[in-house]
C-alpha positions as CSV (number, residue, x, y, z in Angstrom):
1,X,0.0,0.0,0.0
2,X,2.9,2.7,1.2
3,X,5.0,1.7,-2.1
4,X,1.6,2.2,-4.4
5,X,0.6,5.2,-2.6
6,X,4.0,7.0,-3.3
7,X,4.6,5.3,-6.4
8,X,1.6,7.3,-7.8
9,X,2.6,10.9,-5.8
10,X,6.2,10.8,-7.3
11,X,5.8,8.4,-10.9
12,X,8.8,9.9,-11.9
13,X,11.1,9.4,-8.7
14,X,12.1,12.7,-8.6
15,X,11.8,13.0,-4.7
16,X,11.4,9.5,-3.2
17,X,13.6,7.4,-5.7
18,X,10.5,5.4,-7.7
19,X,10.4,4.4,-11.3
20,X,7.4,4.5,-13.0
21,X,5.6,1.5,-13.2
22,X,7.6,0.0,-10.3
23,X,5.8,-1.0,-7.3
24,X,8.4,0.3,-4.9
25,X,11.4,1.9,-4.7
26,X,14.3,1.9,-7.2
27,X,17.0,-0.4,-5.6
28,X,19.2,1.8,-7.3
29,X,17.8,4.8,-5.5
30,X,17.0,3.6,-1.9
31,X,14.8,6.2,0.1
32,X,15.4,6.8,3.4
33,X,12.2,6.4,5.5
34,X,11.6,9.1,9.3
35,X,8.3,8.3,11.2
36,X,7.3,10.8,13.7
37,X,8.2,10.5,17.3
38,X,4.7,9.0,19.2
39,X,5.0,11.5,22.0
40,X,4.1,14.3,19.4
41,X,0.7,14.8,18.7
42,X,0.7,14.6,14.5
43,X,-1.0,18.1,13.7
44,X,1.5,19.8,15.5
45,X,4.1,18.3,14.1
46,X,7.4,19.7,12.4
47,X,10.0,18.2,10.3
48,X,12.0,18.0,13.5
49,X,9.7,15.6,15.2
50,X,10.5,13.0,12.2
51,X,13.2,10.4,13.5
52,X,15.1,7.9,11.4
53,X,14.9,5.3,13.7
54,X,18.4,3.7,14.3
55,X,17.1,0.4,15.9
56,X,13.4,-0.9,14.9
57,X,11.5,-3.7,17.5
58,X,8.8,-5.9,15.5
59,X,6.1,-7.9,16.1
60,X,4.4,-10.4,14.5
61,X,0.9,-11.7,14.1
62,X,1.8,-14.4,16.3
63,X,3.0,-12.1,18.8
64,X,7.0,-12.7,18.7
65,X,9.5,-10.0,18.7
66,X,12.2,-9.4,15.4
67,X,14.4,-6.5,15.1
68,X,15.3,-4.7,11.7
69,X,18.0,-2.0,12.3
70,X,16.7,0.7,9.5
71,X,13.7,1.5,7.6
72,X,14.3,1.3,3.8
73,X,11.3,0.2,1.7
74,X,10.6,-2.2,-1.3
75,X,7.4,-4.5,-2.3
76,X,9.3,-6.9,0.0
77,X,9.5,-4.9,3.3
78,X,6.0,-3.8,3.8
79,X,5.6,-5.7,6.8
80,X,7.8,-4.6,8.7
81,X,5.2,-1.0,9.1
82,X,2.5,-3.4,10.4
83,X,4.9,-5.1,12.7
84,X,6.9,-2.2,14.1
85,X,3.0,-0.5,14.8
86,X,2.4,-3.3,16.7
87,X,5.6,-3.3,18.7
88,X,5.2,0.6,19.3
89,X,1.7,-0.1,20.2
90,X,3.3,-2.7,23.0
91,X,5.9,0.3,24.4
92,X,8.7,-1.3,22.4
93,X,9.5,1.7,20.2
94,X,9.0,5.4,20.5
95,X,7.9,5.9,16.9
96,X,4.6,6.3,15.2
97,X,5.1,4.2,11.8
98,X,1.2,5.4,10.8
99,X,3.2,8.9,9.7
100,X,5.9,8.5,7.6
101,X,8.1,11.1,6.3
102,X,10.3,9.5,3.2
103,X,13.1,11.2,1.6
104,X,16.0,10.3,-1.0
105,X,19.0,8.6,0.1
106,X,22.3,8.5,-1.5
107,X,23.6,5.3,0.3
108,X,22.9,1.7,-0.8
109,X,21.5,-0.9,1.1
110,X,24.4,-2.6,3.4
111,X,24.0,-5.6,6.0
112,X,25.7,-7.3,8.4
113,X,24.9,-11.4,7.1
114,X,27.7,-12.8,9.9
115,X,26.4,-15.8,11.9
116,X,26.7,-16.1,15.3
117,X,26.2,-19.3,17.4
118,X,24.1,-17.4,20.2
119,X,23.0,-20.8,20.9
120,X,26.1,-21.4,22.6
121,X,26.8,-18.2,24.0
122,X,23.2,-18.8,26.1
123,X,24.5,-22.2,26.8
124,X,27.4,-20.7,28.9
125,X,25.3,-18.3,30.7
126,X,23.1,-21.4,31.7
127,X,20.1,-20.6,28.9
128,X,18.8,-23.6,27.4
129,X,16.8,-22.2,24.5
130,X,16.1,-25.5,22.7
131,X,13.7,-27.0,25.6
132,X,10.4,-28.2,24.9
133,X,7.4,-25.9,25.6
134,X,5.9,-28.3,28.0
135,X,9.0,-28.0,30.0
136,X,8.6,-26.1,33.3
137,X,5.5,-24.4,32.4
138,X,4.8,-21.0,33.7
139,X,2.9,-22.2,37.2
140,X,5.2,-25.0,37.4
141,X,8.8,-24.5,37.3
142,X,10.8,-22.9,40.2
143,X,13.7,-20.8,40.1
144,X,15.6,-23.6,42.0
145,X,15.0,-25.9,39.3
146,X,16.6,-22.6,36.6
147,X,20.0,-24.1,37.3
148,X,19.5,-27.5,36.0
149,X,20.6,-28.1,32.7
150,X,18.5,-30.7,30.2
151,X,20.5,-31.9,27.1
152,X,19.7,-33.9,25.0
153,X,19.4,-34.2,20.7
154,X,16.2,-33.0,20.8
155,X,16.5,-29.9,22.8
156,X,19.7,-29.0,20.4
157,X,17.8,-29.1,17.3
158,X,15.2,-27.1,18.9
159,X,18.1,-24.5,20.1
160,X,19.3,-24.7,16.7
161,X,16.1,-23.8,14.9
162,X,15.6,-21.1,17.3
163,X,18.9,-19.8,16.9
164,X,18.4,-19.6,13.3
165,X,14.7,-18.2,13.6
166,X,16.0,-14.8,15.9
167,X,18.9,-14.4,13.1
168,X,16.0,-14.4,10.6
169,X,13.9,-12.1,13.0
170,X,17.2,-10.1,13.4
171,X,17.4,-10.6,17.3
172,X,20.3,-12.9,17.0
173,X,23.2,-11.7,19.0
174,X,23.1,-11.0,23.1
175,X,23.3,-7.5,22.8
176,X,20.1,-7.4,20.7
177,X,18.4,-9.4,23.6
178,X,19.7,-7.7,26.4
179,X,18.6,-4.5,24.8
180,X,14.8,-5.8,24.6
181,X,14.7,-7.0,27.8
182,X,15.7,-3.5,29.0
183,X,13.0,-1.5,27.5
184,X,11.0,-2.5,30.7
185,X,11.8,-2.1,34.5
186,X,10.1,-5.0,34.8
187,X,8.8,-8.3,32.8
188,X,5.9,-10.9,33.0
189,X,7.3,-14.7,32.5
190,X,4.9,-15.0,29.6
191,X,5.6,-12.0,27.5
192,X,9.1,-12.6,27.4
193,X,8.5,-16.2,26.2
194,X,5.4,-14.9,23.7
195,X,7.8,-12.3,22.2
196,X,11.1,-14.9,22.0
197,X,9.5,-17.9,21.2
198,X,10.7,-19.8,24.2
199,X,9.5,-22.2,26.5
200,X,9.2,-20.5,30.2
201,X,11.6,-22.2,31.9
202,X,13.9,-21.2,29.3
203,X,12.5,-17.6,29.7
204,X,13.3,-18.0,33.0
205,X,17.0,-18.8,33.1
206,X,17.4,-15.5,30.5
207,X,15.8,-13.6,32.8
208,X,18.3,-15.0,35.2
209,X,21.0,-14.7,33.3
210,X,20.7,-10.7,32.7
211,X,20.5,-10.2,36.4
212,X,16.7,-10.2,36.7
213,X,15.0,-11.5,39.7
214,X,11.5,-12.8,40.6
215,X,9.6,-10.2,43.0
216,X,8.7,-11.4,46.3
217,X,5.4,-9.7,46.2
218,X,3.5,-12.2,44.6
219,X,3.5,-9.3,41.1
220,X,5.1,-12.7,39.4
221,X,7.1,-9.7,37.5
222,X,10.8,-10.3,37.3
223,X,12.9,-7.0,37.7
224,X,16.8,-6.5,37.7
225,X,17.8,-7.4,40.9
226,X,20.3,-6.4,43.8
227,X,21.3,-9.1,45.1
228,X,25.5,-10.3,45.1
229,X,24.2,-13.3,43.0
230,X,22.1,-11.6,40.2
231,X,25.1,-8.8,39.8
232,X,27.1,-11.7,39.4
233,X,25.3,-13.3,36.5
234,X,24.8,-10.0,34.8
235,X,28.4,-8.9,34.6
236,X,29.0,-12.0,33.2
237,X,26.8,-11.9,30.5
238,X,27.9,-8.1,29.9
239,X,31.9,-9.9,30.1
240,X,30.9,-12.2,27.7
241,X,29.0,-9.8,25.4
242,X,31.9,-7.6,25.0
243,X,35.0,-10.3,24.7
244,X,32.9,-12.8,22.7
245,X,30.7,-10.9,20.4
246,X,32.5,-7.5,20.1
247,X,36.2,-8.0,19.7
248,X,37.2,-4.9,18.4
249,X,36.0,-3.8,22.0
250,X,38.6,-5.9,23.8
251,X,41.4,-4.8,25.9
C-alpha cells in the first residue's frame, strides 16, 4: 500500500527514488524512511519531530519479537510497518510508523549477514533455548529448578532452529536481547517467552541470566535485581557480550 501510494505521488522518482511502473522503490535509489516521534501529537508536528529510527523492535501476528535496524522500503518490506506498529503499540518503540516522512537517500542498502552461534553463547550463561514448551511451564517451574541443565538431541535441534529463527527475526546476538529486555523495569514470565518464542523455563533462566530477579510480592514480575548473586550473572553476560561478540571492543 505505502510503495503504491507513493509510487503514484512521485511516478517519476524525482523526490522518493520510484520508477514508473515499479511498485516500490528503485533499488538503485533507496529512500530513506523518518516516522514521527509518538509523544508528538501529528498536527503539531514539524519536520523536526520525524526520527530515522536507528534500531526498529517488530512484532508479528503471532505475537513474537524481530528487530530490523533501518527503515528502507521495497514490495518486500512492507511488513515490517505493520509489525513495528504493533511493537510501538506494546511500548517497544518510541515511533509512530502510521506517519511517515520519506526522503532520497544517496547510500545503498548494506547488511551485516555474519552468523553467530548465540545458541552457545546462552548455553554458557546457563540458557537452554532449545527446551520443549511443555518443559517447566509458567505455574510450574521454580527458580531452584533454573540451574539445572536438560540436554539432549532433541532440545539441540530445537536450540538450533531457534537460533536460526531470531537471526532471521534479526534478534540474534546478546546485545540485541539484552537491549529488549531493557526497555522494561520490569517483565511478565509469559511475554518474554510470547515475544522470544521460548519455552518458560527457558524464559526464565534469560531472565536470570541478565540479572533479573523474581519479585517477592506475589506481582510474578521479574525486575533486575540487587542481590551479590544476580550482579554476578549479569556482569558475566555483559563480560561475555563484550569479549565474545565484540572484539574490536577488547582490551
Amino acid at each position: 500500500m505505502l510503495a503504491s501510494a507513493l509510487s503514484e505521488l512521485d511516478p517519476e522518482g524525482a523526490v522518493v527514488g520510484f520508477e514508473p511502473g515499479v511498485p516500490g522503490p528503485s533499488m538503485r535509489r533507496p529512500v530513506r524512511t523518518h516516522a514521527r516521534l509518538n509523544s508528538i501529537d501529528p498536527d503539531s508536528a514539524t519536520m523536526s519531530d520525524y526520527v530515522y529510527p536507528d534500531r526498529i523492535w517488530l512484532l508479528d501476528e503471532s505475537g513474537r519479537l524481530g528487530y530490523n535496524h533501518r527503515l528502507e522500503f521495497h514490495s518486500r518490506k512492507t511488513t515490517i510497518l505493520r509489525r513495528a506498529s504493533n511493537a510501538t503499540d506494546a511500548g517497544y518503540n518510541q515511533e509512530d510508523f502510521s506517519d511517515l516522512l520519506v526522503t532520497r537517500s544517496e547510500g545503498g542498502f548494506g547488511g551485516d549477514s555474519v552468523w553467530y552461534d548465540i545458541a552457545s553463547f546462552l548455553l554458557d550463561q546457563g540458557v537452554q533455548i532449545g527446551l520443549d514448551a511443555t518443559v517447566g511451564g509458567i505455574a510450574a517451574w521454580s527458580v531452584r529448578r533454573i540451574g539445572i541443565r536438560i540436554a539432549g538431541s532433541k532440545s539441540d535441534k530445537r536450540a538450533r532452529r531457534t537460533a536460526r529463527e531470531w537471526e532471521a527475526r534479526g534478534i540474534g546476538t546478546p546485545a540485541r536481547l539484552r537491549e529488549f529486555l531493557e526497555l522494561n523495569a520490569a517483565w511478565h514470565l509469559e511475554e518474554v517467552c510470547t515475544r522470544l518464542d521460548i519455552a518458560p523455563l527457558s524464559g526464565a533462566q534469560l531472565l536470570q541470566a541478565l540479572g533479573y530477579e523474581l519479585r517477592s510480592d506475589g506481582s510474578m514480575l521479574w525486575q533486575l535485581g540487587h542481590h551479590k548473586s544476580a550482579r554476578k550473572r549479569r556482569e558475566k553476560w555483559m563480560k561475555a557480550e563484550t569479549a565474545e561478540w565484540q572484539p574490536e571492543l577488547r582490551a
